[in-house]
N, C-alpha and C positions, 0 to 999 in steps of 0.2 A: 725784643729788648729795646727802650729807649737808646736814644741817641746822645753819648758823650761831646760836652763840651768842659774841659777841664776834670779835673780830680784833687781832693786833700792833701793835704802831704804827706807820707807816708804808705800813699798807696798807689801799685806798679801803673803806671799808666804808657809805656810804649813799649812795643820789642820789635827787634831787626835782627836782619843773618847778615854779613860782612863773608862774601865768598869769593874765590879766586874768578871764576867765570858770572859775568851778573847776566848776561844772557840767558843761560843756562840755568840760574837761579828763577829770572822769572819766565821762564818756559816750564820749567819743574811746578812755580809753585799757581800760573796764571792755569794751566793744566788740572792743576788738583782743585784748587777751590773756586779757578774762575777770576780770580782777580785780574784786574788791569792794572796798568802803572803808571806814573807820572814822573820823568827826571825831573829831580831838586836840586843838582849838582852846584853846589855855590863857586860862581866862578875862581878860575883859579886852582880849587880842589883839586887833591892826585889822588881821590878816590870816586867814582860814581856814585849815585845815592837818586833811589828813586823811592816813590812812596806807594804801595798797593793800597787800591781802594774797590773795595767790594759796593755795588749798585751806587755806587761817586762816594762813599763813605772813608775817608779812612781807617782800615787795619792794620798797617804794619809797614815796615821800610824795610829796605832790601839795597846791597851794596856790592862794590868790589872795584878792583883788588883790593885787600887789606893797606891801608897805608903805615901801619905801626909794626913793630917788631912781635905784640906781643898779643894776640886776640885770644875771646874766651874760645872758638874754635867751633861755634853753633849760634845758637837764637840767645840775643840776650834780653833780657829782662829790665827796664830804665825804671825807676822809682820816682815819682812828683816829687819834687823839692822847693820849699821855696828857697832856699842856696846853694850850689853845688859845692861852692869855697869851704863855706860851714859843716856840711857836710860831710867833708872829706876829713877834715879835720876829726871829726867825731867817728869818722871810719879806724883814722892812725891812731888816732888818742882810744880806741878799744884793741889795737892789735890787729887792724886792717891794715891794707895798705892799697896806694893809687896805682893802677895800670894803664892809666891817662888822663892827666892832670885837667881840671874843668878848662873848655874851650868855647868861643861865642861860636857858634853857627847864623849865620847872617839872618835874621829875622828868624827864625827857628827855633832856636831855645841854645843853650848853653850847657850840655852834657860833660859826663865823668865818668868812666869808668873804674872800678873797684874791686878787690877779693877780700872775701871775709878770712878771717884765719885756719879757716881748713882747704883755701885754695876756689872756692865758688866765686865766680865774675859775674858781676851784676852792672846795670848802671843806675845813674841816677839824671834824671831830666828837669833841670829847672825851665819851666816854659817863655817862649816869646808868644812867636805865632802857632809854633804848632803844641794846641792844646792836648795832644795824646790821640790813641785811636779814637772814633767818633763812633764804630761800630764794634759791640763786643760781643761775647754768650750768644752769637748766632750764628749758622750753618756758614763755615767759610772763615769766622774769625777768631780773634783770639780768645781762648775759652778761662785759662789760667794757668799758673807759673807754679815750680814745685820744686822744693830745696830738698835736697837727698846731702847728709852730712853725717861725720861719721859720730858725734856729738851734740845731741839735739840739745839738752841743758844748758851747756856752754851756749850754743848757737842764738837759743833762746836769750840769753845775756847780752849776747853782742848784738843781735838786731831788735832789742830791745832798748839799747840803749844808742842806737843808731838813728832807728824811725817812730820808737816806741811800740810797736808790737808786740804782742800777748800771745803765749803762744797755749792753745789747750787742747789735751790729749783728747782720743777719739779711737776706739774702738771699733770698728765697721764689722769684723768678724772677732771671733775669741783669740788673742792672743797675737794680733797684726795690732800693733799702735803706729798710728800716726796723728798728725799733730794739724790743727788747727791754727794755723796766723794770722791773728783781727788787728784793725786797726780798730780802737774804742773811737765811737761818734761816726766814723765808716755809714752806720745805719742811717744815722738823720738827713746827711748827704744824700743819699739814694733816696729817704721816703720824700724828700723835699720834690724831687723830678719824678718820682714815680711811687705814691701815695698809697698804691695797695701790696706793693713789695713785699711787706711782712706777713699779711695775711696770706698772699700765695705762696711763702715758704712755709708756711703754716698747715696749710693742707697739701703741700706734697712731700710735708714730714722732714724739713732741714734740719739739721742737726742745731741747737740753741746757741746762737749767737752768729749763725752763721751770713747775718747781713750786715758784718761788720767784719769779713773772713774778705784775706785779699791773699793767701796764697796757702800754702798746703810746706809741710815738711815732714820728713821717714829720715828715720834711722838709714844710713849706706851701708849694704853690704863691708864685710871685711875685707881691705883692701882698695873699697870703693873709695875714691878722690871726692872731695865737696864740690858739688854744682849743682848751677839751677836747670831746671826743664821746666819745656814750652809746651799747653795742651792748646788743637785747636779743636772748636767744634765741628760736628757736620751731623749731616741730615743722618745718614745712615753709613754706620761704622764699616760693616763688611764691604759696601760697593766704594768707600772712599779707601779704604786699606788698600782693595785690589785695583783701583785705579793708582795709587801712589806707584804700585811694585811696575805696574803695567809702564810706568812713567821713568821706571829706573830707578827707584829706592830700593834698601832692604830690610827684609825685618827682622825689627830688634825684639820685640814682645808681639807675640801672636794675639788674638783677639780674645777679651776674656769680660763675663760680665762681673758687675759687683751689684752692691742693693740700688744704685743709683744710674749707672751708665754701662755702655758696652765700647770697649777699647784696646787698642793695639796701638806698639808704636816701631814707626819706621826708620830709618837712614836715609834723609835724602842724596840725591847722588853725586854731592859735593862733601856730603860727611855729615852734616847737621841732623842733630836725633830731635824725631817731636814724637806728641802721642798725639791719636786721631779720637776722640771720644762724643761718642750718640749717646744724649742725655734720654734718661728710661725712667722717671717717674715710678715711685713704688701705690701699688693699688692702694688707696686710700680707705679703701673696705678692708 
């Protein structure tokens, strides 16, 4: 996978876990995919903050303790903005509301966090320096983000009119819908750095439109809370599951294939759920 420098607006470009122990965080997670880390703590700060980068690449930030009263409680999700102010506005003005009002990070970017109105915390990243992860869609990073809501119609509505996102159904087996989330133009952006993109979704049978797809949504279970989940990728799904558990996680979904990947997802041992997914290519004969 190319190397990110920036992303459009409207599409997820960082995610971070905010946990009590950050030791412990990147011991868990420098263990499982191998990442190393860098502290970025902006002085002053009464939280840590470091940034994992896999082979020097940025993946992902990683934190603690919580310094707010109110976190989403796992990995969250930051959306490219170009204004965080603007955007929050347009989160309240649909029936969102702010969980931490836009703040500068010193050379860094200028973050917000949000919940949509069934309760899902996401953030949103207006960039300085840091342009988003650099490394994605590969063994160790972040693969993609996934909204479980108990209203997808409505959902559709409000992050529609939030980032502009299109949301369209998808069938995988008979009678499991889930939902496709594009950003329209998403694709020109990519073919622009990477010029055969489409034709290699093309022959490993992607789903139509899906280079312009920046996140995934399902129906919630009854009784299921709206929130988003983290997939990361890796080489191979069963030895990175049983390294996670080996590591002290637990699991939440056992290993299971579909037309596309093989995947399980775990607890890590501060609480945060991810899923681990080995990309499997359907035979093209």
């Amino acid at each position: 996978m190319l190397e990110r420098d920036g992303y459009p607006a409207g599409v997820p470009s960082w995610a971070d876990v905010i946990q009590p122990d950050l030791d412990a965080t990147m011991a868990f997670y420098g263990g499982l995919f191998g990442w190393e880390f860098e502290v970025r703590t902006p002085a002053g700060a009464p939280t840590q903050y470091a940034y994992a980068l896999l082979d020097g690449l940025l993946v992902a930030g990683v934190g603690g303790p919580a310094a707010q009263t109110e976190t989403p409680g796992g990995w969250t999700t930051y959306v490219w903005v170009d204004s965080a102010d603007d955007t929050v506005a347009a989160v309240t003005a649909n029936a969102g509301r702010v969980v931490a009002a836009p703040v500068d990070i010193p050379r860094a970017g200028r973050p917000a966090l949000c919940a949509d109105p069934w309760g899902a915390t996401f953030g949103l990243w207006q960039a300085a320096e840091n342009r988003g992860a650099q490394l994605v869609n590969a063994p160790g990073a972040w693969n993609f983000s996934d909204l479980r809501t108990p209203d997808p119609g409505r959902a559709e509505g409000f992050y529609g009119a939030v980032f502009g996102w299109v949301a369209d159904p998808i069938e995988f087996q008979p009678g499991q819908k889930t939902w496709m989330l594009r950003q329209p133009g998403y694709s020109e952006f990519l073919a622009e750095r990477d010029p055969e993109i489409r034709e290699r979704q093309d022959a490993e049978q992607a789903p139509d439109g899906f280079a312009d797809a920046v996140a995934w949504m399902d129906r919630a279970a009854e009784g299921e809370p709206g929130h988003w989940g983290i997939t990361f990728a890796v080489a191979d799904a069963d030895a990175a599951f049983a390294r996670a558990i080996e590591l002290g996680a637990s699991e939440v979904t056992s290993l299971f294939d579909t037309e596309y990947t093989r995947m399980g997802a775990v607890r890590d041992p501060q609480g945060a759920v991810l899923t681990l997914s080995e990309y499997r290519p359907p035979d093209p004969s």
